[in-house]
Structure formats: C-alpha cells, structure tokens
C-alpha positions in Angstrom: -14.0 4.3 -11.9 -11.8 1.6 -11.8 -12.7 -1.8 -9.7 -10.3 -5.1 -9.3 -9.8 -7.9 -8.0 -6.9 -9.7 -6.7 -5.8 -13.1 -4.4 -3.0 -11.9 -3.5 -1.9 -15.0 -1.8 -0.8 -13.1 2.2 -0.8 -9.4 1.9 1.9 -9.8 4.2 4.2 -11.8 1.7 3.0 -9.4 -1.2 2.6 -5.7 0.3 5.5 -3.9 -1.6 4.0 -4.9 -4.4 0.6 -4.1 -3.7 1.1 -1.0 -2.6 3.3 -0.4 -5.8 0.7 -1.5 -8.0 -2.1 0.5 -6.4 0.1 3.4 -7.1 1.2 2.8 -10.9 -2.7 1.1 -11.8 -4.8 4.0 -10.8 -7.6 1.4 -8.9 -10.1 3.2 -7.0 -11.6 -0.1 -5.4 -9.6 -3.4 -4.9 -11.4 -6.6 -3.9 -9.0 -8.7 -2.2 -8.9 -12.6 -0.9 -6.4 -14.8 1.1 -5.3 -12.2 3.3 -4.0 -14.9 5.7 -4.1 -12.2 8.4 -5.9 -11.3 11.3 -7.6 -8.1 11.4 -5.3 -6.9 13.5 -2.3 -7.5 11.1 -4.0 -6.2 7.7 -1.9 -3.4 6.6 -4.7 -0.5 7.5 -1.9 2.1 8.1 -0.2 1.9 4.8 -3.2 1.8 2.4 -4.1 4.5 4.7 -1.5 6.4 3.4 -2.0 6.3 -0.1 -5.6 7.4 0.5 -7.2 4.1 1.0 -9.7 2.7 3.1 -10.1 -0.5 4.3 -12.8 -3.3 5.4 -11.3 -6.6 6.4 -12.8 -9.8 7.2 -9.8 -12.0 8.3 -9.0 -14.5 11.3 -5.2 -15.2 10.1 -5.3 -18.1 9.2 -5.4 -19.9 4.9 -8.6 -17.8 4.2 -9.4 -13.6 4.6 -11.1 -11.0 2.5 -11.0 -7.4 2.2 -12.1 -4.0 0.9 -10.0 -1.2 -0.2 -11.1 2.2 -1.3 -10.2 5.2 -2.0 -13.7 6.0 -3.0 -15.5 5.3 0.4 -16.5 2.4 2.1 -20.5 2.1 3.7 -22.5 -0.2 5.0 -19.9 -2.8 5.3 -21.4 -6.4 5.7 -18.6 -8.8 7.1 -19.5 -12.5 6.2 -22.0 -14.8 4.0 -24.9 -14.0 5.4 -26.9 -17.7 5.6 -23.6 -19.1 4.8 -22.7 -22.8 5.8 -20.2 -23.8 8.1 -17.2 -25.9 7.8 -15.4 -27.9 10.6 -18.1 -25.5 13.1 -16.7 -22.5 12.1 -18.0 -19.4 9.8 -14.6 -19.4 7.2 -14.2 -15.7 6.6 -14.4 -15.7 2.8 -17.1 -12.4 2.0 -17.0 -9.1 2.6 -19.3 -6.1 1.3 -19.9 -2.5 1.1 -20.7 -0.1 -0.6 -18.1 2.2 -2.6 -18.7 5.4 -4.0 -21.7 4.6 -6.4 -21.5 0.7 -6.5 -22.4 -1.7 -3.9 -19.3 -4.6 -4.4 -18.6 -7.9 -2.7 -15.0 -10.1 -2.3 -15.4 -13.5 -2.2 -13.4 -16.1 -1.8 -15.3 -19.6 -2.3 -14.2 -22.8 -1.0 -11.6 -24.4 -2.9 -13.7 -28.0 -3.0 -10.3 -30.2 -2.9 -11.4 -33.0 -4.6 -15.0 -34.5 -6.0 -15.2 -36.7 -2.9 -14.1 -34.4 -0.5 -16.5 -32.9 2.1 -15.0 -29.8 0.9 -16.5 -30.2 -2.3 -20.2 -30.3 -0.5 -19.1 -27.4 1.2 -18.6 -25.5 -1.7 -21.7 -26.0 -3.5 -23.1 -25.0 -0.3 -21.6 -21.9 -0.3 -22.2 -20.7 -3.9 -26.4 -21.8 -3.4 -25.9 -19.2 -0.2 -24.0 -16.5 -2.2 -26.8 -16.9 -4.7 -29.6 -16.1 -2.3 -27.3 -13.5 0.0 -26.5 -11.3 -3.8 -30.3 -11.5 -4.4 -31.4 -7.8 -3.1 -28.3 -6.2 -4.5 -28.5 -7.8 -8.0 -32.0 -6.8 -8.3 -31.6 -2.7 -7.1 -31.1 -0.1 -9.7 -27.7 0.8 -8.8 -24.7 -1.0 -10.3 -23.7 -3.9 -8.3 -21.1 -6.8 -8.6 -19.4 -10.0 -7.0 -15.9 -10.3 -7.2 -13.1 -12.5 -6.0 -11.4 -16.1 -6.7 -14.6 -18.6 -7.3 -12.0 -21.6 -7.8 -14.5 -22.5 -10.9 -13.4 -22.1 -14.1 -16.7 -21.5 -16.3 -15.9 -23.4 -19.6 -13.4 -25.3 -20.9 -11.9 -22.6 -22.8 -11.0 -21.2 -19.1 -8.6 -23.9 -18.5 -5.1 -24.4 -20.5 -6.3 -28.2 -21.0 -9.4 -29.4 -20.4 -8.4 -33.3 -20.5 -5.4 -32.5 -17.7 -8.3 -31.2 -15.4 -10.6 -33.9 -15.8 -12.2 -35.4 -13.0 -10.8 -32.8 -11.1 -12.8 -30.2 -9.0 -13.1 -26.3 -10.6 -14.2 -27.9 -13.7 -17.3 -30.1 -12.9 -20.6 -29.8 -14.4 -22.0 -29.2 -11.3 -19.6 -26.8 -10.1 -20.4 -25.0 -13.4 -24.0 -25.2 -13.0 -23.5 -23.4 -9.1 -22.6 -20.2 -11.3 -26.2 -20.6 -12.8 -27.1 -19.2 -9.4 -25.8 -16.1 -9.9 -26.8 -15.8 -13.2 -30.4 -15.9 -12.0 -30.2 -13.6 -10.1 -29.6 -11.3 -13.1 -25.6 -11.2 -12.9 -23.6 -11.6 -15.8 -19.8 -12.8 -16.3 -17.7 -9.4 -17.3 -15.0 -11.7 -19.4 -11.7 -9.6 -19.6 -9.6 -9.2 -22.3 -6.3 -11.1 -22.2 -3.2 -9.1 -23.1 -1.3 -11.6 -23.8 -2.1 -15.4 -25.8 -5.7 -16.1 -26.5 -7.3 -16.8 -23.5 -7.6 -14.6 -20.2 -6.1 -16.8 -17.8 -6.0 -15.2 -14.1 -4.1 -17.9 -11.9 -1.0 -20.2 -12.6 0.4 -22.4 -10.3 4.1 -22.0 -9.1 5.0 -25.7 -9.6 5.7 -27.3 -13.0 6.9 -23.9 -15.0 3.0 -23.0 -15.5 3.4 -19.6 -15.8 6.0 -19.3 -18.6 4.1 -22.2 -20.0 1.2 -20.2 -19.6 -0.8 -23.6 -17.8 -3.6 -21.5 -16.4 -7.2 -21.4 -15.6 -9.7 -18.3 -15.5 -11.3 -18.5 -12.0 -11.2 -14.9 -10.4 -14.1 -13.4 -12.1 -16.5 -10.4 -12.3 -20.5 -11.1 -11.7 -22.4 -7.6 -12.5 -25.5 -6.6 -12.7 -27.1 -4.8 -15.7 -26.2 -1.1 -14.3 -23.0 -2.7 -13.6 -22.3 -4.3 -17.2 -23.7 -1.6 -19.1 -21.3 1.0 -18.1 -18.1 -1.2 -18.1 -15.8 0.1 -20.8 -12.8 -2.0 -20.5 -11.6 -5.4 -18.5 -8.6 -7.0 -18.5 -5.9 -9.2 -16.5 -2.5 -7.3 -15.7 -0.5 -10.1 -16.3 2.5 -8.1 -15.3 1.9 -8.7 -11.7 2.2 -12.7 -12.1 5.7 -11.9 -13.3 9.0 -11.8 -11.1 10.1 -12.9 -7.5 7.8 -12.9 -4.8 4.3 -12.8 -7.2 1.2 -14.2 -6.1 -0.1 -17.4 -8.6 -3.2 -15.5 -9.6 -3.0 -11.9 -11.3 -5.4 -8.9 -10.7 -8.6 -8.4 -12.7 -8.8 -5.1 -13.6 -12.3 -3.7 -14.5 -13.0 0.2 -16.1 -16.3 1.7 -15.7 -17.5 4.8 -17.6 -19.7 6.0 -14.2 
C-alpha cells in the first residue's frame, strides 16, 4: 500500500500534474492540504476517473484539506475535533477517514507567522488539540497515522541553515516540543529517505533560487503508530515533482507499507 502526502499549493493551479503523478506514482492514498477551493470546486470528477475517491474539507479560501483513495474512504471526520478558532472561524485544516486497512488524517497546521504573532498562539493551540483529537486512533490496534504540512521543522538538521531561521517561527523550542504531543500519544516520525543531497528536505520556497540551492526545510511529515511503523518498508520525497514550471514549493512524501 502506498500512502503520501502532498501541499500542493491550489489543486486548481497544480491538477495536470497531480493527476499525472497519481498515474506514474502508483499512490493508493494521497493526503492533501491548501486546496484553496471550495468543496464545490475540488476536482471530484477527475480523480473520479482514475479510480479515486475523494473527502474534502475546503471553504476556498488560503487553507483546505482532502482525502483521495482509490482504496476506500469510511467514516470520514471533517475538522479538528476540539480545535480552536481563529478570527471566529473553524479554519478547515483536518480531515480523516478511514482507507482500506488504515485509519489516516491530512492536516494542515497553522503556519504561526511570527513568534509574536497571535498566529503563533494559535498554532500551539492547534497541535495540543490534534494531540488529544489523534488519542483514540494512536492507541487502537490497527495502523494509524497523521499526515500533512506541520510548518515545524523537528531539528535543526531539518532546515538548510539553522542560524538563517533563527528567531523565526517553524524552528522554536516550543514549536518543537508541540510535536512531543504526538509522540505521547505513541506516534513516531516516519523520516524519509532523501534521494537526492543529505537531508530530506520537503518544501523550498520560490523566491531567492532555493530550490536549485536546495534552501529547504523538512516540515510535511508522517506521525504513525506502532502497527503503522512496523510495516513501513520504504519513505521517501519525490523530489521530481518540485521540479519545472508550475510546481508547488513543497514536494510529496511518499510512504510504502508491506500490509
């Protein structure tokens, strides 16, 4: 079974090559954020041709999560459930269901614009609510995981520079320690493999030449279980799709299970 996930920065802007790469990868599930799309507008039809379902959490505007699978899609839960509010509104940034013989979530945490920021508060506010939404999952005997773009990277290996992002948010202690949560509740981080220079970088920005300078950060990541982590066989980052005209800044994390 193979799992990803992907910000793929308006499926709108990057459906031919979404629906390309879900031909060519093989992916059975893909956990996708920043739709920026309403319901209405998610491409339903055209994953639908390829075989795919879809469960979409989206009100078009910067946010938006979804669900596509070609392995089924059950007890879909659109939402943080217990999640904080920002500016009185629920953001949509989670969506979950269970596919085929995994129970998965998308998430798309709040980016935390800077230290001071309101944003920030809101952020850690979210991950303590993740934590204590992902508790009855993590904890059943079936293989479970959280995946999406967490806007943390975990350790200063996960950042092309660690002295360029200080002070900054993503890399704070206690934006760090937020990821404890999920560790407590018996997750682990499924690190992929790069394929490409030593570290397994998963978003560049466009300005500044970062991607051919490879200037990146690891922030879309994989939280499993232990039925999830002990059948994964393979993880890695398909660099490929950060390549060419019209790419998103962050490249899909591709996860293998031996199921």
């Amino acid at each position: 079974m193979r799992i990803a996930t992907w910000n793929v920065n308006s499926i709108t802007a990057r459906l031919p090559r979404l629906l390309a790469w879900l031909e060519s990868s093989g992916t059975d599930v893909l956990c996708v954020q920043e739709t920026k799309c309403t319901e209405e507008q998610f491409p339903a039809a055209e994953l639908r041709e390829l075989g795919y379902e879809s469960a979409v959490h989206a009100t078009g505007r910067w946010n938006g999560v979804a669900l596509v699978s070609r392995v089924g899609l059950e007890d879909v839960v659109r939402g943080l459930p217990g999640g904080p509010d920002y500016g009185g509104l629920q953001e949509p940034r989670a969506i979950s269901a269970t596919c085929g013989p995994a129970r998965l979530w998308s998430v798309y945490v709040p980016n935390g614009r800077e230290v001071a920021h309101d944003h920030y508060d809101y952020k850690l506010r979210w991950l303590e609510a993740l934590s204590v939404a992902v508790t009855e999952d993590a904890a059943a005997g079936r293989p479970f995981a959280v995946l999406g773009d967490f806007n943390i990277a975990p350790s200063d290996d996960d950042v092309w520079d660690p002295s360029f992002f200080e002070g900054m948010t993503h890399v704070t202690p206690t934006e760090r320690a937020a990821l404890e949560g999920l560790r407590k509740r018996g997750l682990a981080d499924v690190v992929p493999r790069p394929l490409k220079y030593e570290h397994p970088f998963t978003y560049w920005d466009y300005r500044q030449l970062c991607f051919p300078k490879n200037r990146g950060m690891r922030i879309d990541l994989v939280y499993g279980n232990e039925p999830f982590t002990k059948v994964v066989k393979d993880s890695y980052v398909d660099r490929e799709e950060r390549k060419g005209k019209g790419a998103s800044d962050h490249a899909p994390v591709v996860v293998d299970l031996d199921m």
